[in-house]
N, CA, C and O atoms as CSV, one atom per row, in Angstrom:
chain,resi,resn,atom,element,x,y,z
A,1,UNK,N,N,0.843,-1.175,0.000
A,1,UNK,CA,C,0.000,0.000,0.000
A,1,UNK,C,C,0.892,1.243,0.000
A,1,UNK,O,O,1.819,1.402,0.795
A,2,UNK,N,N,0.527,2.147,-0.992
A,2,UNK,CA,C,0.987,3.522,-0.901
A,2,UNK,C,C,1.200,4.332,0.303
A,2,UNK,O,O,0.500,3.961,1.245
A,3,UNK,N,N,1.784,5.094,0.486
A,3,UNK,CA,C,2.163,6.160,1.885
A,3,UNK,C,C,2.360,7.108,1.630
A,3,UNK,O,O,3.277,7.170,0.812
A,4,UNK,N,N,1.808,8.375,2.010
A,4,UNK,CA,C,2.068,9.632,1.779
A,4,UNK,C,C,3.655,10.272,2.479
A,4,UNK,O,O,4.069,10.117,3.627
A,5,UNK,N,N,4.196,10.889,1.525
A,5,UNK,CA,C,5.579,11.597,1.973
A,5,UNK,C,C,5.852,12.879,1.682
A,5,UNK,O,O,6.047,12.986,0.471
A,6,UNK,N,N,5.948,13.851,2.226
A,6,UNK,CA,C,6.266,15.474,2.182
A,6,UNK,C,C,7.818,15.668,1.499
A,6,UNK,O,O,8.557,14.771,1.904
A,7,UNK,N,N,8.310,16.345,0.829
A,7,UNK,CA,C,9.332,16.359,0.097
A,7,UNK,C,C,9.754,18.070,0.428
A,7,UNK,O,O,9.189,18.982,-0.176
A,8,UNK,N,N,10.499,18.239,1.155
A,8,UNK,CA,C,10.847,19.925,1.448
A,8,UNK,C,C,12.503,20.048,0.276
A,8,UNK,O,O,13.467,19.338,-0.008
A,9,UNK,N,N,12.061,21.171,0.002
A,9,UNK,CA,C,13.108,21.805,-1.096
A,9,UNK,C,C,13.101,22.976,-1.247
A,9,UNK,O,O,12.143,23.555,-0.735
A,10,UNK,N,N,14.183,23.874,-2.031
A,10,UNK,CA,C,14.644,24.607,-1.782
A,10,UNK,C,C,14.515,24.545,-3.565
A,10,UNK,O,O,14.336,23.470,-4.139
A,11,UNK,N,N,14.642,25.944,-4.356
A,11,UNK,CA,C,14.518,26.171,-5.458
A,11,UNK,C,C,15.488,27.570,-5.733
A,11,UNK,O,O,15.464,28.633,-5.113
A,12,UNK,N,N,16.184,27.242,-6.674
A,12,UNK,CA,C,17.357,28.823,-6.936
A,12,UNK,C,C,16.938,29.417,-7.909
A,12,UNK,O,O,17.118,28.530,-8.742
A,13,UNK,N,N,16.397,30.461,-8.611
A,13,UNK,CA,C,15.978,30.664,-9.736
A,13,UNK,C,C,18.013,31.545,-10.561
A,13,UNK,O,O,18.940,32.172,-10.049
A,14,UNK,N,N,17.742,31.091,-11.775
A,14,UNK,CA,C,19.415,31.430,-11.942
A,14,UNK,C,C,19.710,33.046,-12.022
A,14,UNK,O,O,19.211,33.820,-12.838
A,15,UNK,N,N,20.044,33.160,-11.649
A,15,UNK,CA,C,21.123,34.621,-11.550
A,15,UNK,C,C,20.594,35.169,-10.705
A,15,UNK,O,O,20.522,36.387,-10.865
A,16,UNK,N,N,19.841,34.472,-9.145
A,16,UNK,CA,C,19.938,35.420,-7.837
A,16,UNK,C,C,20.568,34.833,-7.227
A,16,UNK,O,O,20.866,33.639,-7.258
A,17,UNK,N,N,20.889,35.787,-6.478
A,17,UNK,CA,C,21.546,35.513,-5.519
A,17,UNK,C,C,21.401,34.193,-4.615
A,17,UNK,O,O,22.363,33.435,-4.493
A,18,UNK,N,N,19.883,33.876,-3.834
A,18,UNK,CA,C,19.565,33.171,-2.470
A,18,UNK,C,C,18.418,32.143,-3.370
A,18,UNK,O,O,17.730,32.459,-4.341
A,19,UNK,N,N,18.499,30.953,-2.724
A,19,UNK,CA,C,17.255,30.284,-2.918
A,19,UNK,C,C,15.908,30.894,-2.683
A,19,UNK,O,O,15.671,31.761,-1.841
A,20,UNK,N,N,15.168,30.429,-3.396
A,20,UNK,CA,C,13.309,30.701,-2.704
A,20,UNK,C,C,13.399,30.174,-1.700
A,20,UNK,O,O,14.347,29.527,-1.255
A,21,UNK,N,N,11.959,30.513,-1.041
A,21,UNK,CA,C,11.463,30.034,0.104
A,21,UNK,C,C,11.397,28.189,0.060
A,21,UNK,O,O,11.379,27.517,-0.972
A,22,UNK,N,N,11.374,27.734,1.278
A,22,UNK,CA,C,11.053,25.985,1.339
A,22,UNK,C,C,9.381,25.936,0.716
A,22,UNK,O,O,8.311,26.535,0.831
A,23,UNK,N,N,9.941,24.899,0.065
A,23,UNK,CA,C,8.562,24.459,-0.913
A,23,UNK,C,C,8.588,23.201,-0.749
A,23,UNK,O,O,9.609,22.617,-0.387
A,24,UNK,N,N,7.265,22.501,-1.038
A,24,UNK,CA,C,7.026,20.792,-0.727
A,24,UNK,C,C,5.834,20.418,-1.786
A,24,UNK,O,O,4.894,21.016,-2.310
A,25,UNK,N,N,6.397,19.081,-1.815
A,25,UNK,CA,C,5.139,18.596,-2.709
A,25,UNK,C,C,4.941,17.170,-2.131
A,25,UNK,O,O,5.788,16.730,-1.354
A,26,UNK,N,N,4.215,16.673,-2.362
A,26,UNK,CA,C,3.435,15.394,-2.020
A,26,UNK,C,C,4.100,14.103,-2.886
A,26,UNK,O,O,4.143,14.282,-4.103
A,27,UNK,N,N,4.542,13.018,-2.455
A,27,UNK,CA,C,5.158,11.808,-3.146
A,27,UNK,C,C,4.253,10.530,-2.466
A,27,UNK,O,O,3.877,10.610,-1.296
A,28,UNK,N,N,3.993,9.537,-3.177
A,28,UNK,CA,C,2.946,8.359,-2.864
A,28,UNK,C,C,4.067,7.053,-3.236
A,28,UNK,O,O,4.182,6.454,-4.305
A,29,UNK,N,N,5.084,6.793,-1.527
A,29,UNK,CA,C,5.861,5.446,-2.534
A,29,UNK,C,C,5.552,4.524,-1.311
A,29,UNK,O,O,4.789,4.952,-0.445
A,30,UNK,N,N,6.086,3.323,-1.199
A,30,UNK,CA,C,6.090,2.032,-0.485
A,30,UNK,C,C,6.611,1.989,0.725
A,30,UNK,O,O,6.222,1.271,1.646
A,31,UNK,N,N,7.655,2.891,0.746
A,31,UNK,CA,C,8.817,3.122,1.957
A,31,UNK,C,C,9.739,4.490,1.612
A,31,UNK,O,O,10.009,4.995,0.523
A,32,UNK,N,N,10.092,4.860,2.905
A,32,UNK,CA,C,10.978,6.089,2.850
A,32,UNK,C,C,11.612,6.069,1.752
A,32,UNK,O,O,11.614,6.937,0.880
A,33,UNK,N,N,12.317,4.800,1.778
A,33,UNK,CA,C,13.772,4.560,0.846
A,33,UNK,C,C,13.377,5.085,-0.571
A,33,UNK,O,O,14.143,5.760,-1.260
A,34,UNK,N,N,12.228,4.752,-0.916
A,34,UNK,CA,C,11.840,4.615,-2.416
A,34,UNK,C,C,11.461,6.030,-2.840
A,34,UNK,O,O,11.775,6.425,-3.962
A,35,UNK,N,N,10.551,7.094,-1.671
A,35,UNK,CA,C,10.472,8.178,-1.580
A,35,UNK,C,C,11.476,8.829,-1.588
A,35,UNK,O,O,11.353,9.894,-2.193
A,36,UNK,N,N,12.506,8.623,-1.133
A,36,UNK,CA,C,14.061,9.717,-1.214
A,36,UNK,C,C,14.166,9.531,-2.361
A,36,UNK,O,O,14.020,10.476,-3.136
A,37,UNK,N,N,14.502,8.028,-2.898
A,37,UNK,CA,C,15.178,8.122,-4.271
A,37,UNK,C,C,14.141,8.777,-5.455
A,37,UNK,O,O,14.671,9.060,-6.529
A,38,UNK,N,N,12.304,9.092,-5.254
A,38,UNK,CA,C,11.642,9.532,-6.044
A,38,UNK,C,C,11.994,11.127,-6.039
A,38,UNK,O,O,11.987,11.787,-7.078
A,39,UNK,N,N,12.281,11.637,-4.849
A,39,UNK,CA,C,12.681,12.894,-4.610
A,39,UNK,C,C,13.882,12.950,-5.527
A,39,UNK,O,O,13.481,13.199,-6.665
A,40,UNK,N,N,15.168,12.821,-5.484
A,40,UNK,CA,C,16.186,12.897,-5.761
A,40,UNK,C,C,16.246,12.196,-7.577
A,40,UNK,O,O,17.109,12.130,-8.452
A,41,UNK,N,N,14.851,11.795,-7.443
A,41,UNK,CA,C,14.863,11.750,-9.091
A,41,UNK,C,C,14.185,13.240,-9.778
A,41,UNK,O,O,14.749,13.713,-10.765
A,42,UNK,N,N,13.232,13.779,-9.330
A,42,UNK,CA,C,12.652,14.949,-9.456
A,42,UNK,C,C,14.077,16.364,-8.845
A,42,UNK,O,O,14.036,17.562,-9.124
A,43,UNK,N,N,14.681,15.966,-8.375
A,43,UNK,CA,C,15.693,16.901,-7.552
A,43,UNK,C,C,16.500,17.240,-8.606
A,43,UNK,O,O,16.991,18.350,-8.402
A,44,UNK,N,N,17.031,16.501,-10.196
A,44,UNK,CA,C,18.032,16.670,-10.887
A,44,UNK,C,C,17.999,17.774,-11.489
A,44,UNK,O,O,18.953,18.204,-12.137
A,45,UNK,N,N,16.796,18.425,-11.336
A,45,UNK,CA,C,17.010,19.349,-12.489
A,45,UNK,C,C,18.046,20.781,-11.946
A,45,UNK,O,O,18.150,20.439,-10.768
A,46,UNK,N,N,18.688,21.843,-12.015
A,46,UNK,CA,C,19.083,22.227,-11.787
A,46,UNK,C,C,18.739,23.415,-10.653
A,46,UNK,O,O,17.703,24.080,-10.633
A,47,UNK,N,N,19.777,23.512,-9.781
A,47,UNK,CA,C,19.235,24.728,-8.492
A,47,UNK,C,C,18.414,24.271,-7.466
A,47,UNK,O,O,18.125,24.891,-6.443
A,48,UNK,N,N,17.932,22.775,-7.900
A,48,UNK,CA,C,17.356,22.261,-6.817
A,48,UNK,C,C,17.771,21.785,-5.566
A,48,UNK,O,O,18.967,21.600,-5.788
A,49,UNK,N,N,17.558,21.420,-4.237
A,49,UNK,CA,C,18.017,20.856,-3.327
A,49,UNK,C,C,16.631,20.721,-2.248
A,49,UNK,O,O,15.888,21.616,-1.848
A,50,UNK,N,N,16.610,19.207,-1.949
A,50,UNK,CA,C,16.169,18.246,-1.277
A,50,UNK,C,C,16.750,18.839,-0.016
A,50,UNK,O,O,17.954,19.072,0.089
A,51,UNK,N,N,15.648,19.140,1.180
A,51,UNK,CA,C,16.050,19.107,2.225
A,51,UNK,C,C,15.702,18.066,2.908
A,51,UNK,O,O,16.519,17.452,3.593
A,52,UNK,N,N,14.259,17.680,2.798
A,52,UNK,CA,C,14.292,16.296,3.574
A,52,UNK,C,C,12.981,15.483,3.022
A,52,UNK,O,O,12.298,15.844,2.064
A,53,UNK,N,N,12.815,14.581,3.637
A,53,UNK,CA,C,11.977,13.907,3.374
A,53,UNK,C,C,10.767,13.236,4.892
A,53,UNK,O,O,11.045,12.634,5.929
A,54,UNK,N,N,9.795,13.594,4.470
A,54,UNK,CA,C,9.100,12.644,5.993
A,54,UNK,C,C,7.610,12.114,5.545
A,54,UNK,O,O,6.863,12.603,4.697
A,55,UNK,N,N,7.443,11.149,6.244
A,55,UNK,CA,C,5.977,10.113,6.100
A,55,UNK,C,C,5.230,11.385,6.903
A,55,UNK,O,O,5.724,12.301,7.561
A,56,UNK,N,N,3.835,11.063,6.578
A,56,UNK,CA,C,2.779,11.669,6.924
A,56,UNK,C,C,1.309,10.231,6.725
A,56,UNK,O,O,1.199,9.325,5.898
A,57,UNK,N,N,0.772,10.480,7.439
A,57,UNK,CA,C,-0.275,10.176,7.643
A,57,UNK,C,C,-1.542,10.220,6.768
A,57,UNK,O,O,-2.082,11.264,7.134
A,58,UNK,N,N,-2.008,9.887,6.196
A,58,UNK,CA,C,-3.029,10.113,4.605
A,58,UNK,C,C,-4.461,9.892,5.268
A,58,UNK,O,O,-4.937,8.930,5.870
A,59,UNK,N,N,-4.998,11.212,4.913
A,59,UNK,CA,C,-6.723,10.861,5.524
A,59,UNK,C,C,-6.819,11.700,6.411
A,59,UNK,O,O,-7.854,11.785,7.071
């Protein structure tokens, strides 16, 4: 069964200075493990950075 996971990140837009504000989006995997690595697949694109990852509770 699916599990809900919060994904906090950080976004640089190019040529400022500071990251944006922490931003999150919602990931649906099996286990943490699979959720980091879904994060860190969505994370490649550039300026991005993964701060963390955590289970949440669905419902």
């Amino acid at each position: 069964m699916l599990k809900l996971f919060i994904v906090y990140y950080k976004y640089q837009v190019a040529g400022e200075k500071k990251p944006g504000p922490v931003r999150q989006y919602r990931v649906y995997a099996n286990s943490l493990e699979e959720a980091r690595r879904l994060a860190g697949q969505q994370a490649n694109y550039p300026n991005v950075e993964v701060l963390r990852v955590e289970a949440r509770q669905s419902g």
